[in-house]
N, C-alpha and C positions, 0 to 999 in steps of 0.2 A: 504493500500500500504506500503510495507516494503520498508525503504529508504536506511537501512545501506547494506553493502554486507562484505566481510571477511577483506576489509582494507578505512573504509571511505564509501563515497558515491562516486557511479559514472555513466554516464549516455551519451547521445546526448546531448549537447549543446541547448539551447531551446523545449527541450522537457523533461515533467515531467521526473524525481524531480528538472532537473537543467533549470528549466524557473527562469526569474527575479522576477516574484510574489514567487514562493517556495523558492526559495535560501534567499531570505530578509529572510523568514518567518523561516526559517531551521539557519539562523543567529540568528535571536529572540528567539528560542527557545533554541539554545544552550547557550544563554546566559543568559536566565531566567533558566536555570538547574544549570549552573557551577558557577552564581554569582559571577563572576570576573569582575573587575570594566576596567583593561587593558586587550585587545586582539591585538597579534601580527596578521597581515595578508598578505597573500605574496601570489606568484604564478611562478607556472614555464612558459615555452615560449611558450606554443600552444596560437594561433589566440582569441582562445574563451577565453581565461583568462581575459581579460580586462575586460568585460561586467562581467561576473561570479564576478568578484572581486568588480564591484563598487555593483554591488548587493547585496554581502556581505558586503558591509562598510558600507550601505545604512542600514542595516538590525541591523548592530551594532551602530554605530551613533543612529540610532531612538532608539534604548535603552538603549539611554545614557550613551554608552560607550567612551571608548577614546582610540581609532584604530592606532596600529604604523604599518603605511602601510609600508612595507619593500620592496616594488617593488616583479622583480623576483629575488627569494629566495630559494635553495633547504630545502627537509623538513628535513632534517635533522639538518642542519643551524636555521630550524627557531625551533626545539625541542630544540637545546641548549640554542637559544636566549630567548625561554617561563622558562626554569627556569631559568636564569641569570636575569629577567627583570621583574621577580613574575608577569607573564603573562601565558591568555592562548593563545591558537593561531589556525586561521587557516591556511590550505593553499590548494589553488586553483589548481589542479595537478590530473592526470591518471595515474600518476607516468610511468608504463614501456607501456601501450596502447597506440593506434595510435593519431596522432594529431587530427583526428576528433572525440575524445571520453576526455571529461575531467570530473572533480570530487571535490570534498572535504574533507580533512583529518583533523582530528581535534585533539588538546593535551590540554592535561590537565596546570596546572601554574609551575608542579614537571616537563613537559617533557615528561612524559609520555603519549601515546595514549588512546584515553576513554576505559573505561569497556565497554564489552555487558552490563550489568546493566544502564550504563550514555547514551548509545544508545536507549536504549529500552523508558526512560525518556524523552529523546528529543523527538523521533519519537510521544511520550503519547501527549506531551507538544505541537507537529506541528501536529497533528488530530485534536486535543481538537478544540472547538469553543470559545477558550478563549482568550481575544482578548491582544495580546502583544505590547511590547515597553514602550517610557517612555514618559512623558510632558516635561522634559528635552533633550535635541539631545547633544548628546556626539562630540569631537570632533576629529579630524584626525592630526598626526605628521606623515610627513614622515622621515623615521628613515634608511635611508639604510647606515648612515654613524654607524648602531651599529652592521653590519656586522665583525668591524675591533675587536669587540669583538670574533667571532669565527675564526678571522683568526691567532686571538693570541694564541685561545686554541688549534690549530690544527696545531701551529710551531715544526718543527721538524727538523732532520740534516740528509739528504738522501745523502750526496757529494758521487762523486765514482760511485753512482747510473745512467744509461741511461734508462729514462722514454718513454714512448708513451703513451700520454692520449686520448682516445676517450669519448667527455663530452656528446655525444647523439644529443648534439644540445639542451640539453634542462638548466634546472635551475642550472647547476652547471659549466657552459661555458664560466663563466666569473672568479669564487673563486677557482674553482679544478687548472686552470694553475697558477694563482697568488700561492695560497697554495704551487704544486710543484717547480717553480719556487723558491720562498722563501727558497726551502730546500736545495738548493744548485744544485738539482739534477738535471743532461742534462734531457731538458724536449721538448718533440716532439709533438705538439699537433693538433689533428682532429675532426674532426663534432664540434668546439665552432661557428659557423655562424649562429644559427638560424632566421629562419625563416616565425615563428610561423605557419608553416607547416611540415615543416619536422624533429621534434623532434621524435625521434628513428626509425624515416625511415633508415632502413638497415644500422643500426648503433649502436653503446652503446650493454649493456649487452645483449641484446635479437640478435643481428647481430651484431658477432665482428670479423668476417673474414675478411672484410677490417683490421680490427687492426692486426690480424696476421700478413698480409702482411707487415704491416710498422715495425713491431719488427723484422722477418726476413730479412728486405732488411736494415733498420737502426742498426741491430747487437744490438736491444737494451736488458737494462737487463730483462723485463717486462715492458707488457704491461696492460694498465688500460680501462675497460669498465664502464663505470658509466650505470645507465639507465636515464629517465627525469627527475625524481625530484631527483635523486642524493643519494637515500637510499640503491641502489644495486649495486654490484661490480661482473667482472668478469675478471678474470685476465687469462695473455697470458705470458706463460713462455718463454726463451729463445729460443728454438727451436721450438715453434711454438704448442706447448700442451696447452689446455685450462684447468682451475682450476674453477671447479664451487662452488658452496658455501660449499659444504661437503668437497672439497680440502681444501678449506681455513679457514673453521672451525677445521680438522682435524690438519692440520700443526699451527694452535693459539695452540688448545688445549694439544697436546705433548710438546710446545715449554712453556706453563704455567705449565704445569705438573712437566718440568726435574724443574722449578723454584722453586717448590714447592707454585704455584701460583692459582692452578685449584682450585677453590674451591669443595670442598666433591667428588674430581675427578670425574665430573660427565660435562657433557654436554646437553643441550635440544637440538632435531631437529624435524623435524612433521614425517608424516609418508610417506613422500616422497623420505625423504633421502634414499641414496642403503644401503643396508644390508650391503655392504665392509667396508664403515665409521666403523659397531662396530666391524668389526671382526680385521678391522686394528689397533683401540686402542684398543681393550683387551689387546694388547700383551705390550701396556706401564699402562696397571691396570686401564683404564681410561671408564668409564662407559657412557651409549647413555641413554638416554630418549624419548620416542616420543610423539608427544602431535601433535593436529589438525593443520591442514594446517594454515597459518597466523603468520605476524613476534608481532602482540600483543597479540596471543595466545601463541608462546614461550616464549615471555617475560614473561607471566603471571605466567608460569610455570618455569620458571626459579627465578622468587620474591617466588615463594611457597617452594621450594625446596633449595633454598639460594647458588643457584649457579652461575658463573658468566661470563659462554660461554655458546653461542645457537645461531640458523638461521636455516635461508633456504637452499635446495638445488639450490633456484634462486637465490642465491646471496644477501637476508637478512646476515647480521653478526650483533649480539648484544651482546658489550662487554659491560655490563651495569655498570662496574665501573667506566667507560668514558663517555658514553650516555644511557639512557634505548631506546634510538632508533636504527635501520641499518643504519649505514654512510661510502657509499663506500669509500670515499675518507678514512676515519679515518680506517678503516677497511685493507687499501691497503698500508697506511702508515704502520700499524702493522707489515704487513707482510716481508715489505721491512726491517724495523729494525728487522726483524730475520734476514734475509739473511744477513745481514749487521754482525749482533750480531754471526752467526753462521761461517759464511763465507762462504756460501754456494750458489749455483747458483738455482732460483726459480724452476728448474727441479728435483732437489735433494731432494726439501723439498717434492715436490710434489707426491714423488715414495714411501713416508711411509705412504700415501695412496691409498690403492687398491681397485676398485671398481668391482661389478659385475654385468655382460652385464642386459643393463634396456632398456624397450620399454615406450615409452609413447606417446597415441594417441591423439588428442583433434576433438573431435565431436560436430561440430554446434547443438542446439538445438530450437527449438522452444519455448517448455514450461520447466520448470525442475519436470517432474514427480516425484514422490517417486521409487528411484532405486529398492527397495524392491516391488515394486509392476509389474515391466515390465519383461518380458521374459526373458531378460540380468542377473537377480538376479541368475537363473538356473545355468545360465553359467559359470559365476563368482565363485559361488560356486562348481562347479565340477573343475574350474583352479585351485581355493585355495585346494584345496585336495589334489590335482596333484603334485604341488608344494610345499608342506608339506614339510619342514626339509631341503628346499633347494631354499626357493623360494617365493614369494609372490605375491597377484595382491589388487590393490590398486583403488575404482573406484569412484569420488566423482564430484558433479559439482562445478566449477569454481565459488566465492564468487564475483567475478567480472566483467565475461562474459556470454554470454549465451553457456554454451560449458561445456559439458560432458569430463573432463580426464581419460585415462584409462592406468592406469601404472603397468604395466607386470613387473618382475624380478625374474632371476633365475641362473643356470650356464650353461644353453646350449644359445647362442642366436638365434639359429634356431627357437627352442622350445617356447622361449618367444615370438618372434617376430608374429609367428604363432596365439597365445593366442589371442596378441591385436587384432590382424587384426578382428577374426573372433567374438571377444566381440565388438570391434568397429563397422562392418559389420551389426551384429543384431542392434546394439544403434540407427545406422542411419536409419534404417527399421521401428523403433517403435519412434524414435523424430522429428525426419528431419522433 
């Protein structure tokens, strides 16, 4: 049974891998790989986090560890607190999935998220029949007052600024308004109630038409989408245009560029990003990379190449001379001290990037067959031909859900739209 999937583990609540026998055992063995004697552990606000969590402390306790439970905690908060604290850490979180779906992410003592290699170890280390833990039981500090360490790192001067935060409802509902707040900046904020049900119910970076609405009728300058554990951002400009991560990658990267900041003027993004991203920096010299879906796959590739912007087009941002993780909030701060810096209003920055029309389908699956071996492999490749020198399709399963994506891009949108429908069409004929 493979446990890991493209970011962490994730799963049903009480059913394999996240029962409280596996998650102790999936604790134990991350810490008989990483031999770190302190582990940070935290969680965002879905319902299942509590139990997930003492499973997890149970698992490190009995290996005689010494657990700084940090309550709820976004993960990103808790990657800067693993290297502040020469910790590693986990955290209990589905990050942008529904409240009935939660998970485990895990970092290294640097902040960083594990290698496929440190994955592969654990997962050897939780088959194996070798029996874990220690004769000694570690003990538990609850630490949430070492919070005020990231709220010092992420002080900033926004005055002038009219904020609208949307925190999802989930682990950033409490430090994302403190944070704005602190900058001076008129700060508006929504979804901070949770309810350990409704974290990203039609809210935060995956539903942020609600947040539209409030920057429209509050004339604010931007608005802020967090998702639940606080590592993605989606941002709402003044007249109500959304900035998905290739916006906000683009407008970082011109704006490190004129600094002479960009390192080896290069950017990473996976291969989701739209083809408008390179064609809109070409024209300031500034080069794309692509590399596989996942925000510690770009990173990876971004430490090989020594560069020092990459993300998602969901709203990953990793400016790794700040964090080697996605931190919507730090991310959105960025942006804002552009506008600030430029004097410009977030619509402005956002029109030196142009994109071009994308479909993207997502197809329930039942099993994840080998795409190469179903009917759809035919098809894909007569689109990719088709679209040659103008276009692309893109078709990969989800490292998180059971769900076949299938992302169409071209310059007709008729054309594209047409593509998905009928790759999508055969997908659900041969998995559904």
């Amino acid at each position: 049974m493979r446990l890991f999937g493209t970011d962490g583990i994730r799963g049903i609540p009480g059913k394999s891998p996240l029962t409280e026998k596996e998650v102790c055992r999936i604790a134990q063995a991350f810490i008989s790989h990483i031999g770190k004697e302190k582990t940070i552990l935290c969680t965002d606000t879905r319902s299942s986090g509590k139990a997930i969590s003492e499973a997890v402390q149970e698992g490190l306790v009995s290996s005689g560890i010494e657990v700084y439970n940090m309550g709820i905690l976004s993960t990103p908060a808790a990657s800067y607190l693993s290297k502040k604290l020469d910790s590693a850490a986990i955290v209990v979180s589905a990050s942008h999935n529904p409240a009935q779906e939660n998970g485990l992410k895990f970092f290294a003592p640097d902040g960083k998220k594990l290698s496929e290699h440190d994955e592969e170890m654990i997962e050897e280390i939780f088959h194996s029949k070798k029996e874990l833990g220690s004769k000694i039981r570690g003990k538990v500090r609850y630490l949430k007052s070492a919070v005020s360490h990231y709220l010092e790192f992420t002080r900033c001067d926004l005055k002038g600024l009219k904020i609208a935060l949307d925190c999802a409802n989930g682990a950033a509902y409490d430090i994302g308004p403190e944070i704005f707040l602190m900058s001076g900046a008129e700060t508006i904020v929504t979804n901070n109630k949770p309810d350990g049900k409704n974290i990203n119910m039609k809210c935060g970076s995956e539903h942020s038409e609600g947040l539209r609405e409030i920057v429209l009728k509050q004339k604010a300058d931007i608005g802020i989408a967090l998702d639940g554990d606080g590592d993605r951002v989606v941002l709402i400009d003044e007249t109500g245009g959304t900035l998905d991560g290739d916006k906000i990658i683009g407008i970082a990267a011109i704006s490190l560029a004129r600094k002479g900041l960009l390192k080896k003027n290069k950017i990473v993004v996976t291969h989701y990003s739209n083809y408008g991203l390179d064609k809109s920096l070409a024209k300031y010299g500034i080069g794309v990379v692509r590399t596989d879906v996942g925000d510690r796959t770009v990173a990876h590739e971004m430490d090989l190449l020594g560069v020092n912007l990459g993300g998602e087009m969901s709203g990953h941002v990793i400016l790794n001379e700040i964090l080697p993780t996605g931190d919507g909030i730090i991310t959105a701060i960025q942006i804002m001290q552009i506008m600030l810096e430029d004097g410009k209003k977030l619509s402005d920055l956002a029109c030196q990037i142009e994109k071009l029309p994308q479909k993207t389908i997502n197809v329930p699956v039942r099993e994840k067959r080998p795409i190469d071996k179903l009917g759809i492999a035919k098809s894909i490749e007569v689109a990719a031909k088709l679209l040659e020198g103008k276009g692309r399709v893109y078709v990969r399963y989800s490292g998180t859900q059971n769900v076949l994506r299938i992302m169409v891009e071209g310059e007709s949108e008729k054309q594209i739209n047409r593509i998905a429908l009928e790759i999508a069409k055969e997908a659900e004929k041969e998995l559904k």
